[in-house]
BAFIBA-513024 format. One record per residue (C-alpha): z, x negated, y negated. Coordinates in pm, whole numbers, plus 32768, in hexadecimal, padded with zeros to 4 digits. Example, Ala and Ser with C-alpha at 12.3 -4.5 7.8 and 13.67 -1.06 7.14 Angstrom:
830C7B3281C282CA7AA9806A
This chain:
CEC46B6644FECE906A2C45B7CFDE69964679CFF6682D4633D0FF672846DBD12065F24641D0EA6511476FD165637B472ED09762B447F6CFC361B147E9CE5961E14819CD9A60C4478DCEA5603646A0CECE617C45E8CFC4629C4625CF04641B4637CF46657A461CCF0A662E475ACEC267B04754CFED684C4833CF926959496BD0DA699949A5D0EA6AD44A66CF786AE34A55CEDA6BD44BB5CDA16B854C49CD5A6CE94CDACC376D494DD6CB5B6E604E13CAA16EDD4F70C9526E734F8CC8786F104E8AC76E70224E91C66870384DBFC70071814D0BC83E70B74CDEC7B46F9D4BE4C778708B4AB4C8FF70CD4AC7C9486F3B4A7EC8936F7E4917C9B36FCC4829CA936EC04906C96E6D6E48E2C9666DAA4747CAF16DBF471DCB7A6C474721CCAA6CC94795CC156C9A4904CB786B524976CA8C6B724AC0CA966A8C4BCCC9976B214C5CC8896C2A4BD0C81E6D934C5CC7236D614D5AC6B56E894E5AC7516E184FD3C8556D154F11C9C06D494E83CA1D6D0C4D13CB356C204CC2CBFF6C3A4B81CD036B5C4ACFCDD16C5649F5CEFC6C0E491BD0506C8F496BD0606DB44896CF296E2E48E4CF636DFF4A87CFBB6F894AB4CE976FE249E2CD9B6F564A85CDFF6F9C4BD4CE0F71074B9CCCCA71254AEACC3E706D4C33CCF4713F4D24CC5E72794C45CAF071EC4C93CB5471EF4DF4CB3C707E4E0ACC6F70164ECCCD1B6F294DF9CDDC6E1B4E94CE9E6D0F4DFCCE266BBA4E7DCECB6AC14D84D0216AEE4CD3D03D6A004BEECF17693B4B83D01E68494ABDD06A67BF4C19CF4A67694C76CEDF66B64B27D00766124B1FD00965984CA9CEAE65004C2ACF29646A4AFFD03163BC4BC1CF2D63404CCDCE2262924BD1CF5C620A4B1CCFF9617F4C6ACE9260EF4CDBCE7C60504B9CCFDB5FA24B9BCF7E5F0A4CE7CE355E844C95CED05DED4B8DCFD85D564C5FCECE5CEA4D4BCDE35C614C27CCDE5D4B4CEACBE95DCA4BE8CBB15F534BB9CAAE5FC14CDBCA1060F74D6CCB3061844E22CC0462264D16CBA362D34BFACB2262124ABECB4E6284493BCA1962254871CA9161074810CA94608C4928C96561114995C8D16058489DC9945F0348EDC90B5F294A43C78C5F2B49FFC7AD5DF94920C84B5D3D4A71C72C5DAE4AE7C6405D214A24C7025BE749EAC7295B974B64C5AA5C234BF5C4C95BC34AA8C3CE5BA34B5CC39A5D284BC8C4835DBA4AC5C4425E16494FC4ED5F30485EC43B603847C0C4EA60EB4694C41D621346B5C4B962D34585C60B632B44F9C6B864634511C75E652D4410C89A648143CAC7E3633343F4C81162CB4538C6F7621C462FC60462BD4718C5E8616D47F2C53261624921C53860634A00C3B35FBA4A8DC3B65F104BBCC25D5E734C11C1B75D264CAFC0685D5B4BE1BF5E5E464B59BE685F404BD2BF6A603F4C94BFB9617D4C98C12761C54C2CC27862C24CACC331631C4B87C49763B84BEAC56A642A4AEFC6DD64C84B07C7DA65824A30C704666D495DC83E674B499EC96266764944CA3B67104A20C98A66A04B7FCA1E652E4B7CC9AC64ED4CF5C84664AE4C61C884635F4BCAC91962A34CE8C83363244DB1C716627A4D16C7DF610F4CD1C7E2614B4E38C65A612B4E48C64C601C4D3EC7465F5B4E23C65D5F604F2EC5335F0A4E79C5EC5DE14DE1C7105D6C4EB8C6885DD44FE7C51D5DA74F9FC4CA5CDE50C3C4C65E1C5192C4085EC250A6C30A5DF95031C1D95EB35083C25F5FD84FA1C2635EE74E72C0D95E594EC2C0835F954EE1C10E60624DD5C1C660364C8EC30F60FC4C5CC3B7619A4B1FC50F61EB4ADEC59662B549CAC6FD62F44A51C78363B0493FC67A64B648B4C78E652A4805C87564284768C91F65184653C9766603475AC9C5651F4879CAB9643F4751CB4665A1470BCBC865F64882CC6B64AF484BCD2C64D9471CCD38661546E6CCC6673647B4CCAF6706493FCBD46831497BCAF36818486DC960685E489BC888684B4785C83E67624692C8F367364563C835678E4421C8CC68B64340C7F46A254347C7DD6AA141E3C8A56BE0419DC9836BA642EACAC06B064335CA206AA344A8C99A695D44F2C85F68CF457AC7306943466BC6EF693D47AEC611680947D0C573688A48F8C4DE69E0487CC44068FC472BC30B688147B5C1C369044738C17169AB48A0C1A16B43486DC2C06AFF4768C3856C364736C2F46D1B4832C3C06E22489CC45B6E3C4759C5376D284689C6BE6D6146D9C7AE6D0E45A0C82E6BCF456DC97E6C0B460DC8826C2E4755C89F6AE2484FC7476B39486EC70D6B334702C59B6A8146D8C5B26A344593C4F76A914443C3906A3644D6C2E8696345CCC34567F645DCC450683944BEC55267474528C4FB65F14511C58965914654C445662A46F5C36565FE45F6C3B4649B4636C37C64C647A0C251656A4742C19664A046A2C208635D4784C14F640E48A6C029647447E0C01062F7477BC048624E48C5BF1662F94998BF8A62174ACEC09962F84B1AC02663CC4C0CC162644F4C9EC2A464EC4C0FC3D365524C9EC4E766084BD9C63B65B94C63C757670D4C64C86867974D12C90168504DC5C86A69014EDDC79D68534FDEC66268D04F56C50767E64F33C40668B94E58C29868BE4DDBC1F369724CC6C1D36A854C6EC30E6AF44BC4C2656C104AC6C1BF6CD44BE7C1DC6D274D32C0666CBB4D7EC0416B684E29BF9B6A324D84BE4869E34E10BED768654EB0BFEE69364F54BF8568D15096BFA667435042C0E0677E4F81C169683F50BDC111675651B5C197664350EDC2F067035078C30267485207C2EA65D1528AC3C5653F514AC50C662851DBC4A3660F532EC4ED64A752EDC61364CB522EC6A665C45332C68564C35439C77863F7539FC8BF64D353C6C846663A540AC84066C1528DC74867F35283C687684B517DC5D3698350F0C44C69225091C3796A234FBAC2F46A594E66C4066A754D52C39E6C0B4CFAC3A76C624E8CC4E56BA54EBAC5CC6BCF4DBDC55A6CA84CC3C4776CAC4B94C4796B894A65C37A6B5A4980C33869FC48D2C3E3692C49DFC37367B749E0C2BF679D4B38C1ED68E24ACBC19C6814498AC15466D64A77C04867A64B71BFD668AA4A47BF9767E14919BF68668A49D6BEEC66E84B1EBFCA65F14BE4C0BE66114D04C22666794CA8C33466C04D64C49F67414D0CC5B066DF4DEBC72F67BE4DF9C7DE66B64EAFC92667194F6ECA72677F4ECCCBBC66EC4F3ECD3F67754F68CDA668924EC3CCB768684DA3CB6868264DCDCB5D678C4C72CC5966C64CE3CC1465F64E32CD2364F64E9ECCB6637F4E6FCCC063474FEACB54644D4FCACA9A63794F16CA2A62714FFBC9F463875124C93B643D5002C85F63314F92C81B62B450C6C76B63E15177C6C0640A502EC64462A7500AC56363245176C4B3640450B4C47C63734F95C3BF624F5082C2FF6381511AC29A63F44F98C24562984F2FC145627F5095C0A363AD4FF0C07063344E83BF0A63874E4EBE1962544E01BDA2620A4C8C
């Protein structure tokens, strides 16, 4: 049974209730080997344990596990000879040192009269609120497109910014796991300096238009707000099971279920069929109807990771060199900035095997560029980077993304 603390606050005028992780351990495991993966199986369809991060060979696993089930776990690791150590010891901190933060950054900008920006974490709302400055202050480059709604209602808005017709387009989307709030920041970030800043950047707009859909998925992301920190997937109820939502990011119509379809308890969970949430079917069929795109990029985290297709196989696509050589100079620029290193590979040979991912969709179904990025993690909890990231975060990635956007190919 779920552990909830009635938290009084105010988050947008209204009071929530905030799920508690008291006493909650994040525990870690050695690096993996490839016999070691099968041995997560029993532990990834149990929603007793939440994973930070997933089996993959040469990488450790990161749990969060509730209090009572602490000992448990770290004997059945220890068992599988996986070294368990205890890296967090009470997650509750840590959400609640982040609670404060926002809260504390949003009494001073409302002392200050400064309006909410880029360098704290934003709720939907005012996610939302910020696009339509946007579009009120640069309407000459900036429209809204409602692309959909998701499955309690809410908008799939992206953002266009574009000087005129006839160009190829970027589009960037973040938080198709709720969880990884670094993703939306990053790209008001990019909007900033396509709008605010555009004087430096000019040649980027007359050359290509750009697309923003910062939260791929609102439920979710509304959810980590009100309700659960750490949650994942999206949010529509799985007949016949008392777990909630798919993982948006194994629903595309690219080698759906391959490998074998985990429960519905499974963060991994893809879902009853391809494109079965309407989050991605949304996303879908936007793509499919706006030919200029010719670029994606998928925005995660955490890890430090920028990969290509394929996910489903360990065989290369047959653009692999241009996607390398691109992937290459986009975090050679970014590292220039402060140093931050990044692995570069295709997702199957770098992490580990996922079947009906959205950039495999992008270069399989539409045959255009696509690109996921796992941007860094912060503190303690990578989830759970400090404000003072952000900026440093967005920054270094803002390089690349100018590298990307050089590399658009022509209509």
């Amino acid at each position: 049974m779920k552990v909830l603390v009635v938290v009084l606050a105010v988050l947008c005028g209204t009071a929530f209730a905030y799920k508690s992780y008291e006493g909650y351990h994040v525990l870690k495991t050695k690096p993996l080997a490839k016999e070691d993966l099968r041995k997560f199986d029993a532990l990834r369809s149990d929603p007793t344990f939440n994973f930070w991060v997933f089996p993959e060979v040469g990488h450790a696993v990161e749990i969060m596990v509730p209090p009572a089930n602490v000992s448990l776990l770290h004997s059945r690791l220890q068992r599988y000879g996986l070294e368990p150590t205890v890296v967090i010891e009470n997650v509750e901190e840590i959400v609640a040192n982040e609670r404060a933060e926002i809260e504390a950054l949003r009494r001073a900008e409302k002392l200050s009269g400064r309006a909410p920006s880029f360098d704290r974490f934003l709720d939907l709302s005012e996610l939302f609120a910020y696009l339509d400055e946007v579009v009120t202050n640069y309407p000459e480059i900036a429209s809204i497109i409602d692309i959909g709604t998701s499955f309690e209602g809410r908008p799939l808005r992206v953002l266009k910014l574009s000087n005129g017709p006839g160009k190829s387009g970027l589009f960037i989307e973040s938080v198709i796991h709720a969880r990884e709030w670094i993703g939306p920041p990053t790209l008001l970030y990019a909007i900033n300096e396509l709008t605010e800043n555009l004087a430096n950047n000019q040649a980027m707009l007359d050359k290509n238009d750009f697309y923003f859909l910062l939260a791929t998925n609102p439920d979710g992301y509304e959810y980590t707000w009100t309700t659960d920190r750490f949650w994942r997937k999206t949010r529509k109820p799985n007949p016949g099971s008392s777990c909630v939502g798919t993982d948006p990011n194994r629903n595309f119509d690219w080698k759906w279920g391959g490998g074998g379809v985990p429960g519905p308890c499974d963060e991994t969970y893809p879902g009853t069929g391809p494109l079965s949430e309407i989050e991605c079917k949304s996303y879908a069929d936007f793509l499919v109807a706006t030919p200029s795109i010719n670029m994606v990029i998928s925005i995660h985290s955490y890890g430090q990771m920028l990969l290509y297709s394929w996910g489903d196989t360990n065989e290369l696509p047959p653009n692999v060199g241009i996607l390398d050589s691109i992937a290459t100079a986009a975090i050679d620029a970014l590292s220039a900035v402060r140093g931050t290193t990044y692995d570069i590979g295709s997702i199957a040979n770098t992490i580990y095997l996922a079947y009906g991912g959205t950039i495999d969709w992008v270069l399989g179904v539409l045959g255009k560029q696509a690109y996921a990025f796992e941007l860094p993690g912060g503190g303690l909890a990578g989830f759970n980077p400090p404000a003072s990231a952000i900026i440093p975060v967005a920054t270094e990635t803002w390089e690349a993304f100018k590298v990307f956007a050089e590399n658009i190919p022509p209509l």
